[in-house]
MIBAVO-791932 format. One line per 4 residues: for each residue x, y, z of N, C-alpha, C. Coordinates in steps of 0.02 Angstrom, whole numbers. Last residue first. Layout:
X:Y:Z:X:Y:Z:X:Y:Z | ...
END
This chain:
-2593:4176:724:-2557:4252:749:-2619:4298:770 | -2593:4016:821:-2627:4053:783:-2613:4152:788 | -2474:3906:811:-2504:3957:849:-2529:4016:797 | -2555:3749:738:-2485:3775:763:-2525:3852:764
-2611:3592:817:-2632:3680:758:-2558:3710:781 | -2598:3436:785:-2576:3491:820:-2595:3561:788 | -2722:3356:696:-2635:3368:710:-2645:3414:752 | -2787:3223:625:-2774:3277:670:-2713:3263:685
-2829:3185:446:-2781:3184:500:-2814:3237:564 | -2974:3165:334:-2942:3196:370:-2903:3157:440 | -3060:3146:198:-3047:3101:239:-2970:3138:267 | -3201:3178:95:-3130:3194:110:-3112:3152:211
-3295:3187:-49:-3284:3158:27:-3221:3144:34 | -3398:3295:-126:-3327:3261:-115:-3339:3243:-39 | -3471:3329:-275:-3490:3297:-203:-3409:3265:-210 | -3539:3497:-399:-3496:3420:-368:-3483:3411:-291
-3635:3556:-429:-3593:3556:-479:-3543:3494:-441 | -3793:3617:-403:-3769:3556:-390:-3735:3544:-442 | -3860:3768:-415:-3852:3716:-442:-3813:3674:-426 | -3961:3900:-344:-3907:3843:-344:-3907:3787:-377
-4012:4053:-376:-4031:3957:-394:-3962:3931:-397 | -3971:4176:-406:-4030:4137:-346:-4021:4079:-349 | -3919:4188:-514:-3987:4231:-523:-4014:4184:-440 | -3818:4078:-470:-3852:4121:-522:-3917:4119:-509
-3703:3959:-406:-3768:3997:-404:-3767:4069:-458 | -3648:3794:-384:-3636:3861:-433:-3691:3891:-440 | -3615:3693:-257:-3663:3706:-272:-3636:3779:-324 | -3558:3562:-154:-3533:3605:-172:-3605:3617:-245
-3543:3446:6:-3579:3478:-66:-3581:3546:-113 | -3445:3354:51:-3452:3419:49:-3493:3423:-25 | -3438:3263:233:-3455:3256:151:-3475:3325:130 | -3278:3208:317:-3330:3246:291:-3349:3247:224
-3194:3117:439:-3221:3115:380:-3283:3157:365 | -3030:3082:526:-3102:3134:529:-3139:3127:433 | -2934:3017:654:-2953:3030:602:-3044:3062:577 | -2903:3023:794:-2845:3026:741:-2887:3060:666
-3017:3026:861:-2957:3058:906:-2927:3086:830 | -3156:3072:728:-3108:3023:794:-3053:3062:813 | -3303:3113:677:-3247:3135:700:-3226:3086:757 | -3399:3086:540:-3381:3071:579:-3312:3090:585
-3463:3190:452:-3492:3104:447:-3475:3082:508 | -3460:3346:439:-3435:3317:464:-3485:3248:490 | -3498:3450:280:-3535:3413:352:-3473:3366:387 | -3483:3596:197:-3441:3551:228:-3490:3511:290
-3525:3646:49:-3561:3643:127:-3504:3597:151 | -3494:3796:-58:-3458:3738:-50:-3500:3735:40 | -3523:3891:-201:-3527:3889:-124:-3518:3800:-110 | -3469:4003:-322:-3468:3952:-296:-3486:3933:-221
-3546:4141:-428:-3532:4115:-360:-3537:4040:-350 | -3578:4149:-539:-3530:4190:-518:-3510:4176:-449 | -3593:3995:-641:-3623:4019:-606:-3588:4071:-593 | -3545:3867:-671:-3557:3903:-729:-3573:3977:-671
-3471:3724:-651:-3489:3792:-619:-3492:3844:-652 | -3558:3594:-747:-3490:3616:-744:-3516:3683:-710 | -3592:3451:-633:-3614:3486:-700:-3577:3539:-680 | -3515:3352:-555:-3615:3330:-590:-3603:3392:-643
-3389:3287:-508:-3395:3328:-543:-3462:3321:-562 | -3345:3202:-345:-3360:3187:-415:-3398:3268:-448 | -3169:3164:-255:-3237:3214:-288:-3269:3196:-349 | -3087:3127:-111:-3127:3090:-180:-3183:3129:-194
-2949:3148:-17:-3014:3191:-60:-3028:3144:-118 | -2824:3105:98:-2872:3087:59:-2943:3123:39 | -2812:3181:213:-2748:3130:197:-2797:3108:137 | -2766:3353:273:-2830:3293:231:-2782:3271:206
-2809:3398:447:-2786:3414:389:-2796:3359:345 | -2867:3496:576:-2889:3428:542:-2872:3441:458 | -2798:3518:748:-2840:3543:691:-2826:3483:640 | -2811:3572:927:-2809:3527:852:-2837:3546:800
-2834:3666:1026:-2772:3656:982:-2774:3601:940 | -3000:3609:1048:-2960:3679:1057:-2886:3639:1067 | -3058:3471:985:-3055:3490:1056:-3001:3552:1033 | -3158:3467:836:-3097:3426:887:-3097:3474:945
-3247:3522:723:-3285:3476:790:-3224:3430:844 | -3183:3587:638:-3237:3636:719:-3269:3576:774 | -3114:3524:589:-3078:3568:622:-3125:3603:687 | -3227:3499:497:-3190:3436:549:-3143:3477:597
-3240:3612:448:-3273:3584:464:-3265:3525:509 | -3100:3635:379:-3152:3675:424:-3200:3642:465 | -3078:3537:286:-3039:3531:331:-3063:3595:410 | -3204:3556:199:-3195:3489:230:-3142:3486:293
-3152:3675:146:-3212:3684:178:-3204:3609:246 | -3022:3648:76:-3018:3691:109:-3087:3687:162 | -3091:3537:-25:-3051:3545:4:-3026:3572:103 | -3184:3622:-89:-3201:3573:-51:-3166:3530:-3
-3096:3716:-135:-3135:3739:-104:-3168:3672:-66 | -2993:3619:-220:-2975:3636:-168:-3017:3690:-123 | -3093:3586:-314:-3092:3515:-258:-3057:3570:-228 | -3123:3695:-373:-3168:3676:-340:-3142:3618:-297
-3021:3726:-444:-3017:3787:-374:-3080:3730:-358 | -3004:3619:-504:-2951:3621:-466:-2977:3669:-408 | -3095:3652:-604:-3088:3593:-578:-3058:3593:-519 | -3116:3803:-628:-3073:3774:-643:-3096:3708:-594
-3295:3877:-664:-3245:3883:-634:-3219:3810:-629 | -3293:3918:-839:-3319:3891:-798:-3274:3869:-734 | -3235:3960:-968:-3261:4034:-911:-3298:4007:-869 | -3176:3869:-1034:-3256:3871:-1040:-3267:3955:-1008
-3047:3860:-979:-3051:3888:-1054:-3126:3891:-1066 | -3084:3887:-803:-3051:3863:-877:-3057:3897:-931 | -3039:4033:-685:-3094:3985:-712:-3042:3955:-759 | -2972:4087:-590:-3003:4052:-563:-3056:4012:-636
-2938:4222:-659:-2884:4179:-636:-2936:4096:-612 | -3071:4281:-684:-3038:4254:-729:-2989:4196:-697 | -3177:4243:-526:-3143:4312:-549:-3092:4250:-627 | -3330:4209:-434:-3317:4188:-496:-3254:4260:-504
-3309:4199:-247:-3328:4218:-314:-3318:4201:-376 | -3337:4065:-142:-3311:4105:-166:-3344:4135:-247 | -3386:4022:21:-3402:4046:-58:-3347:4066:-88 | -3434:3890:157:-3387:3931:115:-3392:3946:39
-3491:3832:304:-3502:3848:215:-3452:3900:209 | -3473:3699:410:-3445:3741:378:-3478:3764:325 | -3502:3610:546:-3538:3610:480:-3501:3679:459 | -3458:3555:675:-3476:3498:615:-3480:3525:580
-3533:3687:770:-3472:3631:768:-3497:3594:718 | -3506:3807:603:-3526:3806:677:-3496:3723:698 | -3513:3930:493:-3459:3900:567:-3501:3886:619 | -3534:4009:362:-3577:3993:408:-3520:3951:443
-3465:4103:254:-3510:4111:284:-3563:4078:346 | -3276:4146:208:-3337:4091:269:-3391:4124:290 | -3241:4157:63:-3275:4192:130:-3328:4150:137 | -3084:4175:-35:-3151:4136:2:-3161:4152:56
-2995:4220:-130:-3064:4268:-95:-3106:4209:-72 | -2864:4174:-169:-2944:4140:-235:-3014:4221:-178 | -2773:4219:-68:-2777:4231:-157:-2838:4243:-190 | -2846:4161:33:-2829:4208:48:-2828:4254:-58
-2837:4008:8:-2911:4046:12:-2901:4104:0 | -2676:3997:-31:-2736:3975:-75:-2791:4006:-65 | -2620:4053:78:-2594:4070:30:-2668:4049:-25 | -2699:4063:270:-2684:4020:195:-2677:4059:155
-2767:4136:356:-2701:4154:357:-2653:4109:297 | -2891:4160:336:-2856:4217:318:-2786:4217:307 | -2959:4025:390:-2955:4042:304:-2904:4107:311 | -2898:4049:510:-2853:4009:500:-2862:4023:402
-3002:4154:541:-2942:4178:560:-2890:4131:499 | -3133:4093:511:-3105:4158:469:-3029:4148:464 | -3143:3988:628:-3121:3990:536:-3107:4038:497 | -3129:4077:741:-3064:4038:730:-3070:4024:655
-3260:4146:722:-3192:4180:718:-3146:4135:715 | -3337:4023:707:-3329:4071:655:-3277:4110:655 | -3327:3997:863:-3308:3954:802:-3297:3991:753 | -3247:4119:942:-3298:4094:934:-3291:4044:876
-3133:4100:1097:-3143:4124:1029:-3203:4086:999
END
């Protein structure tokens, strides 16, 4: 299976990506991007998207990304996310980069830059570094 197809698959089969509409646009080993759209449910009282959908897009990306660089049946779930917020996602589209810093047997660390675009221009809305388990994948349908 190809990298991209295993991230689609596993984003498709989550309650959270699956809901919010996030679509993996880039998979490869170490490096993940993932978007999602701007829709109401998803923003604050500004109409800026919610704090929350963004660490769990950085989230969600960070555990992709470390997920593409372990050996076929592991996968990489997060014992620790530290995000900082630069300026609020104003934008209709969120896009989130997942890099992988470093991958071990047990443990895995990625830095994710996350970016709110309009009219073209990305803007730099917040940086998380997330710090990941491996585990067992359980069987993919």
């Amino acid at each position: 299976m190809l990298i991209i197809d295993m991230v689609r698959k596993i984003n498709a089969m989550t309650g959270f990506t699956h809901a919010a509409g996030v679509e993996v646009t880039i998979a490869e080993q170490g490096l993940v991007e993932m978007t999602l759209e701007k829709k109401p449910e998803l923003l604050q009282f500004n109409g800026f998207f919610h704090g929350g959908v963004i660490a769990g897009l950085a989230d969600h990306a960070a555990g992709a990304a470390a997920t593409t660089s372990l050996p076929p049946g592991k996968i990489a779930v997060t014992i620790d996310l530290h995000i900082n917020y630069l300026a609020p996602a104003k934008g209709p589209l969120l896009v989130a980069k997942a890099q992988c810093v470093q991958t071990g047997s047990t443990i895995c660390v990625v830095s994710v830059a996350l970016s709110s675009v309009a009219d073209q221009q990305a803007t730099p809305c917040a940086m998380a570094t997330v710090t990941l388990r491996v585990v067992d994948m359980p069987p993919l349908a």
